[in-house]
NUROLO-622383 format. One record per atom (N, C-alpha, C, O, CB): z, y, x. Coordinates in steps of 0.001 Angstrom, whole numbers, padded with zeros to 6 digits, always signed. Each point is the difference from the previous one (the first is absolute). Glycine has a CB too. Layout:
ZYX;...
end
This chain:
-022433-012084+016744;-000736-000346-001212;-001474+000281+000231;-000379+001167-000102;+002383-000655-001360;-002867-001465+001761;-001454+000058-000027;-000780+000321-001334;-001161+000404+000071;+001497-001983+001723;+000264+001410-002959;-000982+000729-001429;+001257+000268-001068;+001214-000199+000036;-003940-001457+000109;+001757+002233-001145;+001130+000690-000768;-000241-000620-001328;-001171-000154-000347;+001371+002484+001644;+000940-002776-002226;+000168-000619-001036;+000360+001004-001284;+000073+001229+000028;+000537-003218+001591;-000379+000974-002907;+000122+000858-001041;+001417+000931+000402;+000011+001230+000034;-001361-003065-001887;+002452+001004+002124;+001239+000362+000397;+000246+001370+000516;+000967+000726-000229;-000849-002948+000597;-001644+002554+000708;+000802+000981+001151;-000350+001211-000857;-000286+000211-001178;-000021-001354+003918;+000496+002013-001345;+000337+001712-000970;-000686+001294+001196;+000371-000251+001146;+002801-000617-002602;-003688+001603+001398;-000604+000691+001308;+000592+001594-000311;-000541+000676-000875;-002055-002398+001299;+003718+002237+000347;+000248+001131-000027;-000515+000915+001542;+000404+000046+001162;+001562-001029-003081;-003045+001608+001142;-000415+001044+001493;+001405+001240+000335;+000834+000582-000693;-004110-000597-000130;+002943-000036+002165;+000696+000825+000664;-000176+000866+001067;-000018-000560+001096;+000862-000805-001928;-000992+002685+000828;-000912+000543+001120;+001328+000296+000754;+001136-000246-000404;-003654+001366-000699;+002150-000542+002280;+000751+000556+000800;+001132+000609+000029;-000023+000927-000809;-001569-001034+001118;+002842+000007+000386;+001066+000274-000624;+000352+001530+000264;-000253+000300+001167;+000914-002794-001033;-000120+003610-000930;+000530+001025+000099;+000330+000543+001672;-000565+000943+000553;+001326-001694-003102;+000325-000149+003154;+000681+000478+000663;-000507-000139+001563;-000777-000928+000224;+002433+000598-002170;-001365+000979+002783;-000220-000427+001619;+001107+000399+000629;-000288+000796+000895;-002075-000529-000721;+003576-000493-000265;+001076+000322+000697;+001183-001067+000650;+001110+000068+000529;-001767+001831-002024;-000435-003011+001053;+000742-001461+000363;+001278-000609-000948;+000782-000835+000454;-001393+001625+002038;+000715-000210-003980;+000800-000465-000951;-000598-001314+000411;+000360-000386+001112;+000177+002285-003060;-001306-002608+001345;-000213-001611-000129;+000892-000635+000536;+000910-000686-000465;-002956+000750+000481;+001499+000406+001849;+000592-001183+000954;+001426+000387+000100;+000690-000681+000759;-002836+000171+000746;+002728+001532-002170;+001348+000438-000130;+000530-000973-001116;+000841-000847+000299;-001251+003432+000446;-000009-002490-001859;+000002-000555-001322;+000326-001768+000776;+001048-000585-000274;-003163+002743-001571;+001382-002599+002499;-000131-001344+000566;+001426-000158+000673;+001000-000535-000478;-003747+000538+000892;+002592+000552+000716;+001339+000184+000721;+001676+000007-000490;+001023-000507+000459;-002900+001688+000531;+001496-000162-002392;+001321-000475-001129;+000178-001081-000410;+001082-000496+000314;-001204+002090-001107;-000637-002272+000098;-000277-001288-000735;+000374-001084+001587;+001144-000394+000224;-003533+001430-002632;+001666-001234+002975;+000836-001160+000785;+001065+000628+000872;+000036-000636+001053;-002080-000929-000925;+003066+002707-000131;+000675+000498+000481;+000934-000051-000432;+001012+000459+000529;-002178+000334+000119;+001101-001762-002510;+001368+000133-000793;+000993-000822+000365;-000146-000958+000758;-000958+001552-002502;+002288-000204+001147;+000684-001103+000215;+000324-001532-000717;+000639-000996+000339;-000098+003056+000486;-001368-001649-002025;-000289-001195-000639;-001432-000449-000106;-000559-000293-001057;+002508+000821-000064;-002446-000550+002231;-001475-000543+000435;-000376-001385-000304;-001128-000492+000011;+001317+001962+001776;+000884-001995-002047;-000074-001694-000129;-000436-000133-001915;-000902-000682-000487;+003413-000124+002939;-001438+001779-003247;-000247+000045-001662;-001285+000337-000376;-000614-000270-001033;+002769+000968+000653;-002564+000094+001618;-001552+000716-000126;-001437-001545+000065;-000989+000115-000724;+002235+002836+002550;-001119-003978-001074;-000467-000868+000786;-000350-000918-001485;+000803-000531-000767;+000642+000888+003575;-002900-000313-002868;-000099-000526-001625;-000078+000873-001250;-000398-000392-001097;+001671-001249+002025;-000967+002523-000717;+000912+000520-001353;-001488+001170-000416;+000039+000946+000786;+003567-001060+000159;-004487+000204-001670;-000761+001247-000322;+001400+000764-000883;+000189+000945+000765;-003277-002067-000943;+003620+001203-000378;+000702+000686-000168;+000801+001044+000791;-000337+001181+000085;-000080-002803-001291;+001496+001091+001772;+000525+000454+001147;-000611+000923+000859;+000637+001007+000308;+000214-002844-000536;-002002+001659+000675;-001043+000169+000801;-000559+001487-000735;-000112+001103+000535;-000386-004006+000203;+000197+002495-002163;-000251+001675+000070;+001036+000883-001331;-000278+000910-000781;-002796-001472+001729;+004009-000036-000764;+001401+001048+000123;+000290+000452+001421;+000354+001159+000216;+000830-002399-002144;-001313+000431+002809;+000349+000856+001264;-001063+001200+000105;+000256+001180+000239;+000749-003347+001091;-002625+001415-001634;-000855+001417+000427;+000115+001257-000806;-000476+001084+000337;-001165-002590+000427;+002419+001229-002026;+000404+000825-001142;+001175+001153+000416;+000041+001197-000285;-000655-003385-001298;+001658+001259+002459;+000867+000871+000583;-000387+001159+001132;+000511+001102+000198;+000759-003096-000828;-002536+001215+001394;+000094+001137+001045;-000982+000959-001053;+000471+001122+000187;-000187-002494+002732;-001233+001501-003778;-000450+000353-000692;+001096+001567-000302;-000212+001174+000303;-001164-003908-000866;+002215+002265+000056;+001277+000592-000683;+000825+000734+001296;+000044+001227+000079;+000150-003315-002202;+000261+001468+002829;+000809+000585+000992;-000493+000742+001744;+000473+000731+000869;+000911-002650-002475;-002405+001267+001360;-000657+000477+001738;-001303+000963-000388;-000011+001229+000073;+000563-003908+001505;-001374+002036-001901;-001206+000929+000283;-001257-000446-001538;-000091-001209-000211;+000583+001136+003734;-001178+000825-004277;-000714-000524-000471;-001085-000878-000417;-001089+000347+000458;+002241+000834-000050;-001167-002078-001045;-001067-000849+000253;-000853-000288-001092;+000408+000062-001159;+000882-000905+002741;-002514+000514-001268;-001192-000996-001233;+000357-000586-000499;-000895-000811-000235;-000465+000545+000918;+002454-000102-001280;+000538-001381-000441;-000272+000534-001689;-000464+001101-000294;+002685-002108+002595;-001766-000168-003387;-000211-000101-000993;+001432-000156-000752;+000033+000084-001227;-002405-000822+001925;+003584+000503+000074;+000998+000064-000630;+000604-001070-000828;-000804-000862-000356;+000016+002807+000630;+001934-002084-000639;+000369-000399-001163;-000167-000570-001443;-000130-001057-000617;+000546+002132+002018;-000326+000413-001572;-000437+000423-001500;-001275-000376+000113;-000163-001122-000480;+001579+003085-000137;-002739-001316+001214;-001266-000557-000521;-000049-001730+000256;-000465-000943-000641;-000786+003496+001211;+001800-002446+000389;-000352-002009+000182;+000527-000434-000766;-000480-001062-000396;+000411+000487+002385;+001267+001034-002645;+000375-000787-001256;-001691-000556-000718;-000316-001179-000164;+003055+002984-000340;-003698-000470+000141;-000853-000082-001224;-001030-000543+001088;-000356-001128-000342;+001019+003193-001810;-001280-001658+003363;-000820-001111+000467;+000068-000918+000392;-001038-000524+000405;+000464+001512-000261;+002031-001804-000029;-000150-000808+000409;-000073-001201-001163;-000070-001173+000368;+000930+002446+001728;-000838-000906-003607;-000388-000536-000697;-001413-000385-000609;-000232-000841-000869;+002223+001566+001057;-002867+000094+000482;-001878+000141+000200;-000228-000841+001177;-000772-000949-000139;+000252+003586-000622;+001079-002433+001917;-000613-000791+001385;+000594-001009+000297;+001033-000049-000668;-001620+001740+001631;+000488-002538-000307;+000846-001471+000454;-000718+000001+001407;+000632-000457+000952;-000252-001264-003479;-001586+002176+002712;-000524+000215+001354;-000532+001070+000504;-000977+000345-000664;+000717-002137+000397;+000481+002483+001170;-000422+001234+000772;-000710-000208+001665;+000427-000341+001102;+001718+001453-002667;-003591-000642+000923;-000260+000438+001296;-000158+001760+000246;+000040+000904-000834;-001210-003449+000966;+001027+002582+000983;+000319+001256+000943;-000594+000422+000927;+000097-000672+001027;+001446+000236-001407;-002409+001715+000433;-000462+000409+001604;+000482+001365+000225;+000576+000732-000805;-002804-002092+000887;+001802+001665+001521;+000622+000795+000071;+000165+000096+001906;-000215-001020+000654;+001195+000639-003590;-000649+001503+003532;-000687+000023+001027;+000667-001001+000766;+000854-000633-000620;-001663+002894+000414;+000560-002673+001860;+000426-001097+000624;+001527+000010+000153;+000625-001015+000308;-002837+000893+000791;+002839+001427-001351;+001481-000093+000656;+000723-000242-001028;+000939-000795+000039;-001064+002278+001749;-000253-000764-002938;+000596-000513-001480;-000219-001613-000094;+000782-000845-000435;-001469+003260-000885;-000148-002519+001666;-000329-001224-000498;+000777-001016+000929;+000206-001126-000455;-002548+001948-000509;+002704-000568+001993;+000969-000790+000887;+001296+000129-000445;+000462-001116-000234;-001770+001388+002093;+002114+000642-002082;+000932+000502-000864;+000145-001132-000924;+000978-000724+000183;-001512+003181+000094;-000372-002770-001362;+000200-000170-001068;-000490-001667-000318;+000053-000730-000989;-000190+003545+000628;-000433-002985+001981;-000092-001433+000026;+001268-000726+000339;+000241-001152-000361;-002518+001494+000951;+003212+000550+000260;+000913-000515+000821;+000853-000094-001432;+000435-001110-000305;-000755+002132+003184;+000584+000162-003810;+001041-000158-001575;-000307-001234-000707;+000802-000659-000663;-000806+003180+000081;-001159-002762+000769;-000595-001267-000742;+000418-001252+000302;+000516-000862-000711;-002264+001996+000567;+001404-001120+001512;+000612-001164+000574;+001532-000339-000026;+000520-001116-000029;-002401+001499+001314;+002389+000673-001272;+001399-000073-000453;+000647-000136-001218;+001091-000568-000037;-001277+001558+001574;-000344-000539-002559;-000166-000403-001181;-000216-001750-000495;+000727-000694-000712;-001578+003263+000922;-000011-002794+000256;-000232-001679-000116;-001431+000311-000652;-000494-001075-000340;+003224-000349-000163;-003706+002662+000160;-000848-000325-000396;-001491+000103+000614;-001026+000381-000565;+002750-000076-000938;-001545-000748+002796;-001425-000350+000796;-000979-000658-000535;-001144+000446+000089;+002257-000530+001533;-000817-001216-002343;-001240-000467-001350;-000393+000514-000333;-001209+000068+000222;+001605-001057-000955;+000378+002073-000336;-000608+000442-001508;-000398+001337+000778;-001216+000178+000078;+002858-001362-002504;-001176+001741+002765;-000687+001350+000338;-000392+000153+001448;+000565-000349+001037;+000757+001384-002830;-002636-000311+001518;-001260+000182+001301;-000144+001789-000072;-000220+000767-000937;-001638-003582+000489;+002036+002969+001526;+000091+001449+000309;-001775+000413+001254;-000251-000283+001171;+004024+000084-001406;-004338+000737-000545;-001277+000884+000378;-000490+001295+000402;-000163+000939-000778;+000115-002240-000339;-000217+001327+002537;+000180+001179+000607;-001486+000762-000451;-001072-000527-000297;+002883-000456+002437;-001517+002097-002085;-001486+000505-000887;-000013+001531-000844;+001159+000325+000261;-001439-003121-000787;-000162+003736-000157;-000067+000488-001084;-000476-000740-000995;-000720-000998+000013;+000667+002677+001068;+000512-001104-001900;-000191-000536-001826;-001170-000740-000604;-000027-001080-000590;+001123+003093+000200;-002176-001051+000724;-001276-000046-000275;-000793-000886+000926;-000662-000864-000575;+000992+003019-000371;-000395-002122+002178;-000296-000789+000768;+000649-001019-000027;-000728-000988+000084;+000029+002395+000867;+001926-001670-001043;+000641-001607+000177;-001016-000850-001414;-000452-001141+000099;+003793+001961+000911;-003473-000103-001984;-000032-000064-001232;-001602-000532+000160;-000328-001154-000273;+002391+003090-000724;-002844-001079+001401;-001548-000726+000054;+000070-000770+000718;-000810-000880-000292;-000456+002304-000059;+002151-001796+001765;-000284-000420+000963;+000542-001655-000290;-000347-000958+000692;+000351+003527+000708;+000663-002618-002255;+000908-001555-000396;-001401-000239-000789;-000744-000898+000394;+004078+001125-000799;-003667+000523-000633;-000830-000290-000837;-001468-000533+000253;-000544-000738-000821;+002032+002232-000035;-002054-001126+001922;-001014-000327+000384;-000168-001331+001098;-000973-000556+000511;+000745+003034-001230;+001579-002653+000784;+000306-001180+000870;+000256-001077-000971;-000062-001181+000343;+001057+002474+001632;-000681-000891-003298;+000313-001172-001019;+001114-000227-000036;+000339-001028-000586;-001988+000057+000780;+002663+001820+000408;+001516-000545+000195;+000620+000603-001283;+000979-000607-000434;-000734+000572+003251;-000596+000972-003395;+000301+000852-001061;-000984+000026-001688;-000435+001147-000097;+001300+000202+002588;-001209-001999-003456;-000449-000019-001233;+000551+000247-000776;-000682+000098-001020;-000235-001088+001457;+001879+001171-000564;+000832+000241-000967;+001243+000439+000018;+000661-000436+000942;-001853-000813-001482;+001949+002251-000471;+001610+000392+000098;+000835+000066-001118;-000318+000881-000799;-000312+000338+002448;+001818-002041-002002;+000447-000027-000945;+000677+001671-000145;-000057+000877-000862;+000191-003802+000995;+000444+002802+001077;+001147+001374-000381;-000885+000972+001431;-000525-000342+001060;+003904-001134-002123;-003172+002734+000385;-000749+000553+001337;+001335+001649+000011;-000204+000908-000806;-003560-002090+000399;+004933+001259+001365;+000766+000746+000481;-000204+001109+000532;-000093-000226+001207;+000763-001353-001172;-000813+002809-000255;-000155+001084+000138;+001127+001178+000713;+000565+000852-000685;-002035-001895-001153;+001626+000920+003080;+001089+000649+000330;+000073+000337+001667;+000793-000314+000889;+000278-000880-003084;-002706+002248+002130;-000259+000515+001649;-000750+002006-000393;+000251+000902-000799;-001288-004482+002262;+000294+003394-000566;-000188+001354+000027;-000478+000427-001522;-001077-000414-000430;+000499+000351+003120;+001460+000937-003502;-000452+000565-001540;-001744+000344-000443;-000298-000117-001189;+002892+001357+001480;-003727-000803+000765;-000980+000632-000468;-001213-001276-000193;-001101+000026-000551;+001993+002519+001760;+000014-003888-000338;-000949-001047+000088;+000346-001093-001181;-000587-001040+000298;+000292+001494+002387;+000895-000581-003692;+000519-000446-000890;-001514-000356-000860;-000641-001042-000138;+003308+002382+000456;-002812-000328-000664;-001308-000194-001223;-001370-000755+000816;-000565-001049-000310;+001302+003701-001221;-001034-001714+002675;-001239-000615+000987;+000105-001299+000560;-000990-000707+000192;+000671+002823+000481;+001420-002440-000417;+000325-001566-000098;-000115-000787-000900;-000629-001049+000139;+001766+001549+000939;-000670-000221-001958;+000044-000550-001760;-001494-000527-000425;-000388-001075-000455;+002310+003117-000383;-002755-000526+001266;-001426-000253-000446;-000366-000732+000481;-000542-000832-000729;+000034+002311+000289;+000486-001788+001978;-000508-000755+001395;+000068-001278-000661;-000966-000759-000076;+001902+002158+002295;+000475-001693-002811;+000260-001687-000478;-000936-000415-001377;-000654-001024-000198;+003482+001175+001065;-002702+000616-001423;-001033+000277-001083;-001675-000152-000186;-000682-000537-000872;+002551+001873+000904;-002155-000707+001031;-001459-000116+000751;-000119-001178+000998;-001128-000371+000323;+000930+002917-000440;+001494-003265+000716;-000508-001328+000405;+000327-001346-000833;-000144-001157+000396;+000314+002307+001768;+000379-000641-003606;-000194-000909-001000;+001375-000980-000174;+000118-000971-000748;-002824+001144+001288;+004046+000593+000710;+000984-000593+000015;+000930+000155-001271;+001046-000646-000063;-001481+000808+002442;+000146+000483-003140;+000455+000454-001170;-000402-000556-001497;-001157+000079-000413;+001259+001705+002013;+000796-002260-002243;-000825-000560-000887;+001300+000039-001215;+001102+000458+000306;-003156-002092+001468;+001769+001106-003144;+000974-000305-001045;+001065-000309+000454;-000124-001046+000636;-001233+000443-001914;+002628+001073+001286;+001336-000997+000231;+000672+000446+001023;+001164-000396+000059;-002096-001564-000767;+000434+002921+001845;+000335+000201+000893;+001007+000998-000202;+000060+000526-001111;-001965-001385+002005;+002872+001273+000190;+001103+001040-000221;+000140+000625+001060;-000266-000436+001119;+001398-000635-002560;-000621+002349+001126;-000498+001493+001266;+001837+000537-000183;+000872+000267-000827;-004542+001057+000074;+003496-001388+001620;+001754+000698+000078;-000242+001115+001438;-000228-000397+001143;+002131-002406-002075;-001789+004176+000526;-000321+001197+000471;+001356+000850+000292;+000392+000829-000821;-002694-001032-000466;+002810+000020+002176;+001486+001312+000346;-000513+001205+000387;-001084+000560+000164;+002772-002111+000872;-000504+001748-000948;+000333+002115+000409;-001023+000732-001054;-000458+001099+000312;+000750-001065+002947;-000644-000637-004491;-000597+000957-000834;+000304+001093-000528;-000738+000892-000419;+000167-002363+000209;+001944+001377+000237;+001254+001234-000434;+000044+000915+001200;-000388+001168+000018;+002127-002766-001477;-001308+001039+002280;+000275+000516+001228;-000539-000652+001235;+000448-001127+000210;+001377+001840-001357;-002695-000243+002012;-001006+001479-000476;-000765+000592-001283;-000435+001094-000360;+000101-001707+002379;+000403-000690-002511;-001163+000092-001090;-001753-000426+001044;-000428-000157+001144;+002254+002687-002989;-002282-002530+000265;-001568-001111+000550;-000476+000496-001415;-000268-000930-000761;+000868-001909+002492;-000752+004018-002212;-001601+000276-000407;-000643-000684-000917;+000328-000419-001110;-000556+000927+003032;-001405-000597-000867;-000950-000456+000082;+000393-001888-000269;-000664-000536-000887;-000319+003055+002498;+001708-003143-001078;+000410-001038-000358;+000312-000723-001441;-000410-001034-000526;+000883+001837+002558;+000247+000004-002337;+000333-000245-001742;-000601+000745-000692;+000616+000011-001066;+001354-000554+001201;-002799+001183-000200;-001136+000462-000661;-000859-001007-000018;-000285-000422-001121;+000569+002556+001673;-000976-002845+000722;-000898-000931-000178;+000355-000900-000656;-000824-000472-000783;+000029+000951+002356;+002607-001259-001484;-000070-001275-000576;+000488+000355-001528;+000271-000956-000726;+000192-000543+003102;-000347+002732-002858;+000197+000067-001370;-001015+000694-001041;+000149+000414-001150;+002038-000515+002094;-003364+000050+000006;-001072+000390-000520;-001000-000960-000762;-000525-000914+000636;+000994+002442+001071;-000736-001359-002983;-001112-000994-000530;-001186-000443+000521;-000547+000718+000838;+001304+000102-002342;-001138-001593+001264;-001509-000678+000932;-000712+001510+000195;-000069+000595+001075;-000588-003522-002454;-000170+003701-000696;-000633+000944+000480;+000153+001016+000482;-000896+000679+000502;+000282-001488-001431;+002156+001185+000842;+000456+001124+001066;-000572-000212+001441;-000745+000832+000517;+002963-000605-001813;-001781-001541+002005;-000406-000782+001528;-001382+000490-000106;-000446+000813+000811;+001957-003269-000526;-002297+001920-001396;-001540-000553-000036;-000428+001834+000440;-000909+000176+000811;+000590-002911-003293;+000928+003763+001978;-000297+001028-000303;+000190+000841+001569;-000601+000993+000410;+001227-001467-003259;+000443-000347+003507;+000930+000965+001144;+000829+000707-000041;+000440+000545+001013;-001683-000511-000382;+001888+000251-002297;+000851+001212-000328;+001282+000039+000610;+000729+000986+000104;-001782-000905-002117;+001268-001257+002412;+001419-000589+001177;-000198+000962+001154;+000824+000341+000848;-000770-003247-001230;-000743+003106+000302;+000131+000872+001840;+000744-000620+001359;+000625+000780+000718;-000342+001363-002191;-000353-003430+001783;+000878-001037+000243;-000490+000198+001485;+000193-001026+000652;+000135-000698-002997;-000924+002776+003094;-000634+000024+001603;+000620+001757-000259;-000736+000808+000566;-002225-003017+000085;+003907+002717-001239;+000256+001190+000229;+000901+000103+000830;+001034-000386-000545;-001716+000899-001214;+001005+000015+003516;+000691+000205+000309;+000482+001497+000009;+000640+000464+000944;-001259-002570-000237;+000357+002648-001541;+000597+001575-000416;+001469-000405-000788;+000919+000778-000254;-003664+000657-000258;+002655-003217+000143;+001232-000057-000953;+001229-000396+000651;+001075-000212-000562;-002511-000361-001224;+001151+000483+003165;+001307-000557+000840;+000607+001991+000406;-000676+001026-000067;-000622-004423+001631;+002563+003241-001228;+000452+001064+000743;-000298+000200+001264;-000213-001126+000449;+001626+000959-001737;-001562+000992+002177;+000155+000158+001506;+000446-000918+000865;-000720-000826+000562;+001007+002643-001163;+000473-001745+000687;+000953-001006+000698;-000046-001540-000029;+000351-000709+000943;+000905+002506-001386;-001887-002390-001142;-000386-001053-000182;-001727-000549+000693;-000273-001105+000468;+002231+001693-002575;-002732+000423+001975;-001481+000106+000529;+000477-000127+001255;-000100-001140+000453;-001360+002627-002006;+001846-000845+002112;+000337+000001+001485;+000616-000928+000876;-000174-000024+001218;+000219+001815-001906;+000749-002625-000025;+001043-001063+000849;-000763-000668+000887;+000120+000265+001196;+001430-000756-002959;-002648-000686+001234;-001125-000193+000996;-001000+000170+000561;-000942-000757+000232;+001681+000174-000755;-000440+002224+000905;-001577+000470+000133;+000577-000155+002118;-000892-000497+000688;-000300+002992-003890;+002250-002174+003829;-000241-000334+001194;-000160-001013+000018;-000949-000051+000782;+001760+001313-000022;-000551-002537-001119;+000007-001586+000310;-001788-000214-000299;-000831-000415+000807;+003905-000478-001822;-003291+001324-000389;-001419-000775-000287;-000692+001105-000347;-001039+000160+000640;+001640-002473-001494;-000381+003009+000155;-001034+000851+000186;-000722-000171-002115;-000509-001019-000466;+000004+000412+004290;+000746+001980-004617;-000388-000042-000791;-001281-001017-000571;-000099-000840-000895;+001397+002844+001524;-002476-001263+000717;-001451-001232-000590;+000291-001460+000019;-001013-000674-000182;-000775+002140+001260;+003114-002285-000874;+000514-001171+000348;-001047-000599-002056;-000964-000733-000224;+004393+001393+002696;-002659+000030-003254;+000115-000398-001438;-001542-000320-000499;-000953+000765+000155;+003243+000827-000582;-002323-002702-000115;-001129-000070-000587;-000259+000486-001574;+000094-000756-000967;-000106-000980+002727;-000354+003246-001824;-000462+000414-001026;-001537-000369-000253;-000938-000536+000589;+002762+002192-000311;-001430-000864-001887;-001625-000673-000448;-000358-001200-000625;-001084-000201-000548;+000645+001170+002252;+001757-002100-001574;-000420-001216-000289;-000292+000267-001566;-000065+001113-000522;+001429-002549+002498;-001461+000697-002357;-000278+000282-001833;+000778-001067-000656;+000216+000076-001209;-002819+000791+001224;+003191-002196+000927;+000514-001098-000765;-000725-000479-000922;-001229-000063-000003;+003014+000775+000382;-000789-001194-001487;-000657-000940-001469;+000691+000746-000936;+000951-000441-000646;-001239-002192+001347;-000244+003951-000809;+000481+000483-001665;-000061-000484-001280;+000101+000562-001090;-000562+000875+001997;+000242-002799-000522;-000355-000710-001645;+001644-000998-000312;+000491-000442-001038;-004054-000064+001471;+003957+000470+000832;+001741-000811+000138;+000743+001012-001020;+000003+001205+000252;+000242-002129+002776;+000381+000412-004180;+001169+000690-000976;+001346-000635+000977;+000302-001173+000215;-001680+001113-003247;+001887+001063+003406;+001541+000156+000434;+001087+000351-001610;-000178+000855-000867;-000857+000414+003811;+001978-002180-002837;+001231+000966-000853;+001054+000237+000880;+000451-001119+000246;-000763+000146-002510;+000899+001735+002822;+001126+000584+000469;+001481+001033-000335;+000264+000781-000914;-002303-001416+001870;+002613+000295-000024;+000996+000297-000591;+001069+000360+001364;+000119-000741+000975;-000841-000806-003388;+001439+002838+002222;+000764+000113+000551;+002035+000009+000451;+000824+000644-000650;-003499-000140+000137;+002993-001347+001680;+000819-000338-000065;+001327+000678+001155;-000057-000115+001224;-001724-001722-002454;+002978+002572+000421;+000455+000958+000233;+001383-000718+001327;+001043-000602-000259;-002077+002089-002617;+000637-001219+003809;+001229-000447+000998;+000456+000786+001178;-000113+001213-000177;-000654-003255-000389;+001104+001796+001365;+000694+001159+001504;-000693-000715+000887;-000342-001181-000056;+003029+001975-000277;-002960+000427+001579;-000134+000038+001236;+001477-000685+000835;+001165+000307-000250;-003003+001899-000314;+001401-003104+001496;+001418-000571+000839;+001420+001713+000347;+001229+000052-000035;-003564-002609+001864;+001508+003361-001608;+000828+001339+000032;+000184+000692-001483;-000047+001229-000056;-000937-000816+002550;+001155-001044-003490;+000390+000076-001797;-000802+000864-000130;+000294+000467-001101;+002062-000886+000513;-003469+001153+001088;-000943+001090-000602;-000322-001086-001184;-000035-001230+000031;-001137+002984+002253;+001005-001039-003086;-001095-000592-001666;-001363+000431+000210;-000572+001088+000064;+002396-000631-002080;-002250-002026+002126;-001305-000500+000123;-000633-000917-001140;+000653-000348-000983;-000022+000564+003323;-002241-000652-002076;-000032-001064-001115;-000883-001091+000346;-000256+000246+001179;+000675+001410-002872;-001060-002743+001375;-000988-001104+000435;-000758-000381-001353;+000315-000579-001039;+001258-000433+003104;-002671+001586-001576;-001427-000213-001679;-000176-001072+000179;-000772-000195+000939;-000838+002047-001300;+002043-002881-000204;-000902-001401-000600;-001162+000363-000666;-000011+000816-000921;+001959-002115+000467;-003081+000632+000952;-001067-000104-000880;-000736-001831-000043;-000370-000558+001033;-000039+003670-000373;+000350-003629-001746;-000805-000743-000214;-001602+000563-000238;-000488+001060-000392;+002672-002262-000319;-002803-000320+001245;-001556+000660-000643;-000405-001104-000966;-000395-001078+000444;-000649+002430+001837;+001118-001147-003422;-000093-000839-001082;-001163-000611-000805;-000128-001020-000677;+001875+002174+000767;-002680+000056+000313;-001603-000778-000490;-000886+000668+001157;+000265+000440+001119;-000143-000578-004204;-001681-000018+002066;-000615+000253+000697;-001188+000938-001496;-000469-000567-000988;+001348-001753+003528;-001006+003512-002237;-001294+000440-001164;-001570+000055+000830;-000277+000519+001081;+002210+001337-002661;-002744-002553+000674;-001072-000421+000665;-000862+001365-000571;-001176+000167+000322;+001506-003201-000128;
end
């Protein structure tokens, strides 16, 4: 896909959790099944199987079930970045899937893929914008889209693991009133609000200064949101914040 239409949908994705070779394991299952042929076409199929090893082998990024039930009623198109091996991984599911058209997979961090489409013109706009990579970059992303004007009336933000881990600074910003924003009372660049363990996940891969704090976004965008109560693929109780952004206060 050389440009991007009203249709498409831009979900950033930084770097993945793991380095122990789940993926190309994850891969290896999937065309290793024995019903590899039901898989051939099928997005379905395709990620019930990645659901199973999810469930039975080793943990994964995935989104599950239960939440795809509710996003997959927001997105019809997904894009994706994410480092080169994931991204081979997940080109090869794709292709197997049947959906090499509709979905374009982008190797990159969040923020950078994000200016970097944008300044090329490949990126103006996002109907649905998917939220479901490293927890502390959620909001600084948000703003990023905000401050390059990709954001506008109508658009829809679907944000996971807000429950679990939880995200703060995230839903504070998008349930905060313009003059709360206008004010800063969101505290939406606090990483004192993540736990240990969450701050830390990508600090060997990228490295804390990776995040672009500071941005300020468009505190004048009115969000209404709302949160929506579902499970982790491993039944932990989790949830996914819908937010529309519905006006604009001048």
């Amino acid at each position: 896909m050389a440009t991007f239409d009203s249709k498409q949908a831009y979900a950033p994705q930084e770097e993945v959790f793991f380095d122990d070779g789940r993926e190309i394991e994850l891969l290896h299952y999937v065309y290793g099944r024995p019903d590899i042929n039901l898989l051939r076409g099928s997005p379905v199929n395709v990620l019930r199987a990645i659901d199973e090893f999810g469930r039975t082998r080793k943990y994964l990024m995935n989104v599950g079930e239960a939440k795809g039930a509710i996003v997959t009623e927001l997105i019809a198109e997904i894009e994706l970045g994410g480092n080169p091996e994931f991204a081979a991984v997940a080109s090869s599911l794709i292709e197997l899937a049947g959906l090499r058209d509709i979905v374009r997979v982008v190797v990159g961090t969040s923020d950078g893929s994000l200016r970097r489409l944008h300044a090329e013109g490949e990126l103006t706009t996002i109907d649905i914008l998917f939220l479901d990579h490293y927890k502390p970059a959620y909001t600084p992303d948000l703003k990023l889209c905000e401050q390059l004007s990709l954001v506008r009336p109508g658009i829809v933000l679907a944000a996971d693991n807000v429950i679990k881990p939880g995200n703060p600074p995230y839903l504070s910003y998008v349930r905060s009133t313009v003059d709360e924003k206008r004010q800063g009372a969101e505290k939406a660049d606090d990483a004192d609000a993540f736990d240990e363990k969450c701050s830390k996940q990508y600090e060997k891969r990228q490295g804390a200064e990776h995040l672009s704090h500071g941005l300020r976004g468009d505190p004048d965008l009115v969000y209404q949101s709302e949160l929506i109560n579902s499970f982790e693929p491993t039944g932990v109780p989790d949830g996914i914040e819908i937010t529309r952004c519905i006006g604009r206060e001048s």
